[in-house]
N, C-alpha and C positions, 0 to 999 in steps of 0.2 A: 358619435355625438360628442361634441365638446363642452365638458362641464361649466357651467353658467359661473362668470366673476360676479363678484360681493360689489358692493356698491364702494368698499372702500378701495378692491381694485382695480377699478374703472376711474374715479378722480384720483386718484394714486397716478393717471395719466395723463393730468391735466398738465398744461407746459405753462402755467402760471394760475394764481389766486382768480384773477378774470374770468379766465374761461372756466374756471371750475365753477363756479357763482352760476355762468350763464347757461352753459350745461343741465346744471339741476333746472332752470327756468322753461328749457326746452323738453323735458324730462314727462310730458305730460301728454295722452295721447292723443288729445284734441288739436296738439300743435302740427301732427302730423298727416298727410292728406295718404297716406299708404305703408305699409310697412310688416316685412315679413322676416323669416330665417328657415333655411335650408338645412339647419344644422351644422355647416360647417362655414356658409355666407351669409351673411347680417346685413337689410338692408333698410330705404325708405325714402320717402319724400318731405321733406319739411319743410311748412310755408314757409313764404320770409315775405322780404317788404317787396317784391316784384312780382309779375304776374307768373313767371316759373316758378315751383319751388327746386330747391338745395335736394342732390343725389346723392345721399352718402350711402356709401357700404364698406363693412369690415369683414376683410378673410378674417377668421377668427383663429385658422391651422397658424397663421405665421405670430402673431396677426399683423394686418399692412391695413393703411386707410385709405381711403378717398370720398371727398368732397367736392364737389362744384363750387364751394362759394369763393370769393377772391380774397377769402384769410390764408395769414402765411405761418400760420400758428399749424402743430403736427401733433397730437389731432386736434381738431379745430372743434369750436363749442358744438356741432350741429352731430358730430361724431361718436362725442361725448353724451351727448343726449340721448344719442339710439341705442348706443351700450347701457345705459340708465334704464333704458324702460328693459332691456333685454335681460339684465342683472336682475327687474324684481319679474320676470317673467312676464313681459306684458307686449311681448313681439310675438304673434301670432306664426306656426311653423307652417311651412308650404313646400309643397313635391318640387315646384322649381322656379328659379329668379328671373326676375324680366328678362329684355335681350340686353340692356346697357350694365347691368351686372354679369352677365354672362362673360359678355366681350371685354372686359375689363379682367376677371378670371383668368379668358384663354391670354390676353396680352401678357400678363406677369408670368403666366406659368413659363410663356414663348420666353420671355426675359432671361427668366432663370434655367431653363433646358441652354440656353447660349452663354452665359456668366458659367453655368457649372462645366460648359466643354471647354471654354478659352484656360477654367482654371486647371483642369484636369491636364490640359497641354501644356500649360505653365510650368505644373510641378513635373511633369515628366521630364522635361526638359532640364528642369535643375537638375533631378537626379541626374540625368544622364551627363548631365557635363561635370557634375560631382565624382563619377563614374570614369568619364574618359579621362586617359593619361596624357601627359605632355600640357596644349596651353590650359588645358580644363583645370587639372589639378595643379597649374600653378597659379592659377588665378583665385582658385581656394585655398591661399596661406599666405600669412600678413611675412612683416620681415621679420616679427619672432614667433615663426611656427606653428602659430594661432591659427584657427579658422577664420578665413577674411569673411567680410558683411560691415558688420558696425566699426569694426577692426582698421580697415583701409580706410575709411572715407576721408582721412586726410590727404590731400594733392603733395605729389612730391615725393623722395624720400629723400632722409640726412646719411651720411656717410656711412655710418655703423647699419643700414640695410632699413631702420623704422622710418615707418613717416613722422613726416612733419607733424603730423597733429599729435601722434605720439608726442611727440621730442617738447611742443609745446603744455600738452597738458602734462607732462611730467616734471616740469619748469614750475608749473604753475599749484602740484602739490609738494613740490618741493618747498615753496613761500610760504602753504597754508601749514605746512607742521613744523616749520620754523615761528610763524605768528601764534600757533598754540603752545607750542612750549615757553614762548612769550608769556602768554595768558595765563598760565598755572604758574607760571615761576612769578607773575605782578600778584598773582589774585585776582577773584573774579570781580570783587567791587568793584573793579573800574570796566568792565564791559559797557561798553555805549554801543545807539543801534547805526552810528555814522561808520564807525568800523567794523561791521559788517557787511553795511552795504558798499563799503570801496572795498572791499577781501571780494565779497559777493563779484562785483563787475570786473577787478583784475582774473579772477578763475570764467569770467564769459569769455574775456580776452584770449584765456590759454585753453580754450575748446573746452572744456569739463563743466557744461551745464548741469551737469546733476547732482555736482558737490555744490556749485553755487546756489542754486536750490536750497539746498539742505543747508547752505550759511544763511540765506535769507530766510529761513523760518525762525530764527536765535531770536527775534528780537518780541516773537510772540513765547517763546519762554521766558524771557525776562519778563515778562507782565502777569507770571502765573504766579500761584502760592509755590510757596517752594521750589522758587526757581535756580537757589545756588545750588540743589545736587540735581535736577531736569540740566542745567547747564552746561554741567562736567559732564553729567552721560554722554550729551548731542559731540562736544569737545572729542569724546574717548571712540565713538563711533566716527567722527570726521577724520581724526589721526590712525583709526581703523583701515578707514576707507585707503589714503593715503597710502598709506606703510603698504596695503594689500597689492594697489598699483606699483608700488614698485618693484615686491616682487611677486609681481602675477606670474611670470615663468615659472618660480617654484608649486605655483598653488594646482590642485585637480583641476580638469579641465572646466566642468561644471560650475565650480566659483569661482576660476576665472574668468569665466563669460558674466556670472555676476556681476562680479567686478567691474568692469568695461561698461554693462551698460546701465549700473549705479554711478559710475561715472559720468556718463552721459554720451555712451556710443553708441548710435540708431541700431537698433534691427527693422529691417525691412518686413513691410508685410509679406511680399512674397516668399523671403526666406519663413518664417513663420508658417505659411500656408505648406510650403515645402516638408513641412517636416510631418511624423506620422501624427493622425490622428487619432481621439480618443470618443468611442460613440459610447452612448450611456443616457440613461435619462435623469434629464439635469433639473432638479430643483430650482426654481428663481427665487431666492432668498430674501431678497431688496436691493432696495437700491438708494444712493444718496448722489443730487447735486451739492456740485461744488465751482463757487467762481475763481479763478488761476488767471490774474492778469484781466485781458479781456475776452479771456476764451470761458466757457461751462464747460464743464467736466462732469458726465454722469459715468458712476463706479455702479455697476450692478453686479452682482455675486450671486453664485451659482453652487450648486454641491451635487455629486453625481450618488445614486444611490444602490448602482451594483460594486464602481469602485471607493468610492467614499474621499473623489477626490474634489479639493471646492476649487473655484474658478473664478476670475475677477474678470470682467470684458466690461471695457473699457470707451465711451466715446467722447469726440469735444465738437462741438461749435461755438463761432462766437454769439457774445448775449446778445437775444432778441430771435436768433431763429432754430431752429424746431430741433431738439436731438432725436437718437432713434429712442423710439417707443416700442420697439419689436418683443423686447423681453418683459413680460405680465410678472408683476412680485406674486408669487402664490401662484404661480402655473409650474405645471412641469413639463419639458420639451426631450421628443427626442433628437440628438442633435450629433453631431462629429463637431469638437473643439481640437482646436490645435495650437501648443500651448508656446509661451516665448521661453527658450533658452534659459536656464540658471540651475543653482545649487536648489531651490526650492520654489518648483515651477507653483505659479499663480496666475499672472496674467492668459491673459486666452482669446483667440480669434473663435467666432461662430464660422465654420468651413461649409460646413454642411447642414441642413435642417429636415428631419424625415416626420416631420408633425407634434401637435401635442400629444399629452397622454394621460391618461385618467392620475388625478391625487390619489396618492398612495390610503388604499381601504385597511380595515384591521388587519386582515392577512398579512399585508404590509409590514404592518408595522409591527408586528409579533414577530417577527420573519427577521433572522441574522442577519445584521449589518454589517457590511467589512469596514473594516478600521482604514487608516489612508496609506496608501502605497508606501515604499521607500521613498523619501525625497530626493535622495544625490540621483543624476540621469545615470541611465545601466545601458547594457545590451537589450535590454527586452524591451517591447513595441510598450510605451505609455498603456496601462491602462489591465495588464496581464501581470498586475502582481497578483502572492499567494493570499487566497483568500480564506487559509486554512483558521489562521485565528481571528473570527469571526467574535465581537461582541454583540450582545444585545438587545433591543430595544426598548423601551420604558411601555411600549405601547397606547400611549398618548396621542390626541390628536394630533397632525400635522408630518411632515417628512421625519425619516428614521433619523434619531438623533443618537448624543453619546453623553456620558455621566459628566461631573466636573474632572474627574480625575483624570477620563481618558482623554477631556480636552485641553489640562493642563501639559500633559506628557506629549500630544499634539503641538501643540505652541511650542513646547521646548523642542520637538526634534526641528521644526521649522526655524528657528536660532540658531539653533546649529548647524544648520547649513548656510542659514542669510539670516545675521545677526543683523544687517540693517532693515529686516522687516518692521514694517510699521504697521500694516494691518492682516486681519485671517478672517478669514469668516467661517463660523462654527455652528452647531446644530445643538443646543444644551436639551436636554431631556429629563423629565422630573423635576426642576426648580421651582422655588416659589419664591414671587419677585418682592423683594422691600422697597424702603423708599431709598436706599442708597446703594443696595446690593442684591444680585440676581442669586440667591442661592447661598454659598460662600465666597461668592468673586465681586469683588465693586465697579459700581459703574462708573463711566467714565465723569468728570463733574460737567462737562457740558451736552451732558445728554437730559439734562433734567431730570423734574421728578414723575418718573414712571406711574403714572394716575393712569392712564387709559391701561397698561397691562393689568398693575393690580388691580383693577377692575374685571378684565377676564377673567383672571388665574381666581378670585376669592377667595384665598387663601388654600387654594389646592394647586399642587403641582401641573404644570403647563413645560407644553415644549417652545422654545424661543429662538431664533435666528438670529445672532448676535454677529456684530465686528470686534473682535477681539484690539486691542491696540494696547501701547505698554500704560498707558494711560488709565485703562480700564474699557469696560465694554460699552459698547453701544447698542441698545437695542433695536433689531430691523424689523421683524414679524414675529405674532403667535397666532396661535390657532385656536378658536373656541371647543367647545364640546361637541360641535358638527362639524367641525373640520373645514370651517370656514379660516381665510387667511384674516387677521386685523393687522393691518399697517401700523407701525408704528412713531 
């Protein structure tokens, strides 16, 4: 049986202010000519202005939607609405689903029995040409002795054995920590946001989108409080980066792969999927859109609670149409993540999905926690570190969390490996939220003021689901006294 979502994480799914609005208007049982649940299938009929009505049903294992009607909205208000009445209980349960639910079931399952074999042949095939000697293994090593992938993708090579794109983005950091020690030896007063954005488009020119990136964000620190030491940090981390690239030969392998694709050298999904994965049952944290140009960017963050390692997966489309809605904030899934390459893995592919699984009960959460892996990559398969030092849990509503201290020394071992982290996502346990500070730690200034948590919390410790950022926190979820999730 799959524990029934809170009202607030069901429009928590809406994919605009619209459909959430119109959702709740459909949310009424008279609107609907049928409608049941199977416990693991959500369905029903809902009039509309035609003489059919609208089929929607929700697996609720992954969850996936579908709707008849001709909105290109994911999920769409009619979807939203059956999750509504299901959240306050008002979907009557039934031994079994029509046949147009059914066949819709066997089609996805058929989908994914065929997606998990093409990928299962995929990765083998990596390994094995990872494995064979001669052209395999020379095809896995750039011209300086790196693992190829993001590595290669430039055409060509120059004399000395690297590619061109090397040869160019190394041109083009070479410009940028000559133009910064420029900028510390003028002063920062005269920082304007015209020179950045031509720094910005000569470093597109010389391949390294990810430093230019991180130049075009300079000119939203310049419009902050205290923007002349925010401005030397971004400065001391760009000539970080820089200097790092030069000499990545000297650096572990691990932060050299950082490196690279702080830079802005792709990794492939398929290398990603290639690599070992980690099963665990994964907390969904929350999640925040964000618009990047003309594409959305939804960041959703995850935390595993037998190894205690958190997860950021990642999706874009451009604006107007539907991102994945797959991962529920306040659900917990079991799942195989497989995570991208670096000194301190965060991002992560969903590889595999083996269902949801009940919110952690008090047993739970009285129950040791493990702390989070080593970050540098080791010999050992992701996910089989020692879990001999074991802290533990506040026993508080919501997923097992960890004190401020053991999230402070967290954050730091994560700097330490990738100093250019910008964000973590954390599990605080025991705090009581003010209006500018979670406990001991402040929040970030544009996260507002926290009214809807301190309203939960009343002045009693809560556990909270925060983005850690150098800025300060952001808050994503808490949990009330029933262990219900609230959005934040």
């Amino acid at each position: 049986m799959i524990e029934r979502w809170s009202r607030d994480q069901v429009l928590a799914l809406a994919p605009d202010a619209s459909s959430r609005k119109a959702a709740q208007g459909l949310a009424t049982p008279g609107r609907w000519a049928s409608r049941g649940t199977t416990g693991t299938m959500l369905y029903g009929e809902c009039k509309g202005s035609g003489a059919e009505p609208y089929l929607a049903c929700v697996d609720l294992t992954e969850p996936a939607y579908r709707c008849s009607c001709p909105s290109r909205k994911f999920p769409c208000k009619h979807t939203l609405g059956l999750l509504l009445l299901w959240s306050a209980d008002d979907v009557p349960a039934q031994e079994a689903a029509p046949r147009w639910v059914s066949e819709w079931a066997k089609a996805r399952a058929e989908r994914a029995a065929g997606s998990a074999a093409g990928s299962a042949a995929g990765s083998a095939a990596g390994i094995e040409a990872a494995r064979r000697p001669g052209d395999g293994a020379a095809r896995s090593r750039d011209g300086d002795g790196r693992p190829a992938g993001e590595e290669t993708s430039g055409r060509g090579r120059g004399p000395g054995g690297e590619s061109v794109r090397h040869g160019r983005v190394a041109s083009g950091l070479a410009e940028l920590e000559r133009w910064l020690a420029d900028q510390v030896r003028q002063g920062l007063a005269g920082a304007a946001e015209h020179d950045w954005e031509g720094l910005a488009k000569r470093l597109v020119d010389a391949q390294a989108p990810g430093v230019a990136g991180m130049v075009s964000k300079l000119a939203r620190v310049r419009s902050e409080e205290g923007w002349p030491g925010r401005l030397l940090e971004e400065y001391a981390l760009l000539n970080l980066l820089a200097v790092a690239y030069r000499r990545r030969a000297e650096l572990p392998p691990a932060l050299g792969r950082t490196v690279l694709i702080r830079t802005g050298f792709p990794v492939t999904r398929e290398e990603v999927l290639a690599r070992p994965a980690v099963r665990d049952h994964w907390d969904v944290l929350g999640r925040r859109d964000e618009v990047q140009d003309r594409l959305t960017a939804r960041k959703v963050w995850l935390r595993g609670r037998r190894t205690g390692r958190p997860a950021l997966v990642l999706s874009f489309a451009p604006q107007g149409q539907s991102l994945d809605a797959s991962l529920v904030t306040g659900t917990t899934i079991d799942a195989d993540l497989a995570y991208y390459p670096g000194a301190a893995p965060l991002r992560a592919l969903v590889a595999a999905r083996h269902g949801s699984v009940p919110a952690p009960g008090p047993s739970d959460r009285s129950a040791a926690v493990p702390g989070p892996p080593p970050l540098p990559e080791s010999s050992d398969p992701p996910g089989s570190s020692d879990t001999s030092g074991l802290s533990g849990c506040c026993g508080l509503s919501g997923p097992p969390g960890v004190s401020q201290e053991e999230a402070l020394d967290e954050v730091a071992r994560v700097l330490a490996g990738d100093p250019w982290t910008e964000s973590w996502p954390l599990v605080l346990c025991g705090v009581v939220p003010g209006r500018t500070r979670l406990g001991g730690l402040p929040l970030h200034v544009r996260a507002g003021d926290p009214w809807r948590l301190i309203a939960v919390s009343g002045g009693r410790p809560v556990t909270v689901a925060v983005e850690w950022t150098p800025q300060g926190l952001r808050p994503l979820t808490t949990w009330d006294g029933e262990g219900r999730a609230v959005i934040l």
